[in-house]
N, C-alpha and C positions, 0 to 999 in steps of 0.2 A: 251237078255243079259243086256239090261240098266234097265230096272227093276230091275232084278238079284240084280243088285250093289243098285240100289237103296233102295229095301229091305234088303239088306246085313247090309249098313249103318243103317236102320232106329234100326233091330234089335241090332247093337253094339251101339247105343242111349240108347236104352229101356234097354239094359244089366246094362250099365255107372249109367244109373238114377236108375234102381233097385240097385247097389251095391250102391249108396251114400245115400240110402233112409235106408239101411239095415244098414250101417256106421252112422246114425243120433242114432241107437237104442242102441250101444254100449257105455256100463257105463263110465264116466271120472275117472280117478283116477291121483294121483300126480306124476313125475318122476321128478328124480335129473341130471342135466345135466351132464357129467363124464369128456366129453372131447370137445373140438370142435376141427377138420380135415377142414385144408384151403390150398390151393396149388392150382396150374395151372397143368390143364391135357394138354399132349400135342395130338396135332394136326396129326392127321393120314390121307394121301389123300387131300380128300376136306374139310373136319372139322380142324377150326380153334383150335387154343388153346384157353382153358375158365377157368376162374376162379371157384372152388368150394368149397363150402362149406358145411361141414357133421355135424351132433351135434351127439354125442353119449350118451344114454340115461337108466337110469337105473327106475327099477317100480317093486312092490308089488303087487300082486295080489290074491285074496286068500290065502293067506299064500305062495305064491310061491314069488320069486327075479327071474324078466327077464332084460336081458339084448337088446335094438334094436339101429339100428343106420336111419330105417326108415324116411323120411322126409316128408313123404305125404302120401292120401291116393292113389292116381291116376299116382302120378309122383313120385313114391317112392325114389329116389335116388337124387331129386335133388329141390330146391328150399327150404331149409331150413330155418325153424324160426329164427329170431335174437335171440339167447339164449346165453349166455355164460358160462363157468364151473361154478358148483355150485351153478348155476339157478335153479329154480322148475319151469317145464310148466307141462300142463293140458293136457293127452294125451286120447285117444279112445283104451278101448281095447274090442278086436272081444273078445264073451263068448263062442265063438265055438274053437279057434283055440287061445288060452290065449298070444301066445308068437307073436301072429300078433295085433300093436299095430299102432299107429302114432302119430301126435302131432295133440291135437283137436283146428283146425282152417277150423267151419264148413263154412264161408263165402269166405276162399279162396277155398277149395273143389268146391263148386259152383263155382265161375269163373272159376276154370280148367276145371271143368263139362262145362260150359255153351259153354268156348272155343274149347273144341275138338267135342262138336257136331256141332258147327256152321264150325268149319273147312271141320265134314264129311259130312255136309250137303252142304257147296259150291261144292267139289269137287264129291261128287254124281251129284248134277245141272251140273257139266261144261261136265260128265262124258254122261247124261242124255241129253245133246241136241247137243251132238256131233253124226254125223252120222257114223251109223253100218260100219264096217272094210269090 
C-alpha cells in the first residue's frame, strides 16, 4: 500500500509537470481587465475568513471575444495578478479548448508547480515510513 501512494503521488507530479509544460505551448494574446471583485469570504467550520481578490478579463481570439475570470493555471480561483480595470495583461490561451485561458505568469506557475509537488512528495515520505495499519 505505501508504494501505492507513493506511485499515486509520483504520477499526479508527472500529470502537473506535463499540463504546465503543454501551458508553456499556448499562444500569448492581449486582455482588458473589465472589473476587479475584492471581498472577504466568510468562514465556515474550521476555515477562517480570507480576503479575495478576482480580476475579470475580457480577450480576442481568432476572431472570437471570450470572457474568463480565471487566475491561474493550477490554482484557478485564487491568487490573482495585481491588475486593475482597464489594465491590459498578457494571458495563455489553450488552442484546443479557446475559452480556457489564464494570466501568462510562467514563473509563478512554476513555484505553484514546484510547491504542490514538494508538498506531495513530503507527505508520501511521512506516509511511506510510517508503519502498515
Amino acid at each position: 500500500m505505501h508504494a501505492g501512494i507513493m506511485i499515486l503521488c509520483l504520477l499526479i507530479i508527472l500529470w502537473l509537470t506535463s499540463f504546465y509544460i503543454w501551458y508553456l505551448t499556448w499562444p500569448k494574446v492581449t486582455a482588458k481587465v473589465t472589473s476587479v471583485d475584492t471581498g472577504v469570504s466568510k468562514g465556515i467550520g474550521i476555515n477562517r475568513p480570507r480576503k479575495y481578490r478576482l480580476i475579470n478579463y475580457t480577450y480576442e481570439y481568432e476572431g472570437a471575444s471570450y470572457k474568463s475570470r480565471r487566475q491561474g493555471l493550477i490554482a484557478a480561483r485564487t491568487f490573482g495578478p495585481e491588475a486593475e480595470v482597464d489594465d491590459t495583461i498578457q494571458i495563455r490561451v489553450c488552442r484546443l479548448f479557446r475559452s480556457l485561458s489564464c494570466p501568462s505568469r510562467v514563473w509563478f506557475e512554476a513555484k505553484v508547480l514546484l510547491f504542490s509537488a514538494a508538498v506531495l512528495i513530503v507527505a508520501a515520505s511521512i506516509v511511506y515510513v510510517l508503519p502498515p495499519l
